[in-house]
C-alpha positions, 0 to 999 in steps of 0.5 A, a space after each residue: 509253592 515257592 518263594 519270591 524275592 521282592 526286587 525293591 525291597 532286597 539289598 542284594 546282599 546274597 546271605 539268603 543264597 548261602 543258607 538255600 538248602 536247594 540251592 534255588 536262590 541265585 544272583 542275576 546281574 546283581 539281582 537275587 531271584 529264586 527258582 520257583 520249580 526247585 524251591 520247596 520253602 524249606 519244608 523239612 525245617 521246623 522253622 520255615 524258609 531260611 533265606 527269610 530266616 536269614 534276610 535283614 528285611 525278613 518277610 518284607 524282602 522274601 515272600 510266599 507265591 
């Protein structure tokens, strides 16, 4: 599975890019995507995917597929 940034909750911010441990998380003219064929939601961290960890909007910005 992936995850999935939801445009109109997202602020642009890029923190989530910083904190991406397989580097799938990118900005796109100023919008954040991920890429769901590289994405693994963090499976090796005990605390779940780290761009929601990290996001201000947590889990209202960043969402399981």
């Amino acid at each position: 599975m992936a995850m999935k940034i939801l445009v109109a909750e997202c602020s642009s911010c890029g923190d989530c890019i910083k904190v991406c441990p397989t580097n799938s998380i990118f900005d796109k003219g100023g919008i954040v995507k991920i890429k769901a064929d590289t994405c693994n939601e963090c499976e090796d961290s005990d605390d779940g995917p780290k761009c929601q960890a990290t996001c201000a909007s947590g889990d209202a910005c960043i969402v399981y597929m």
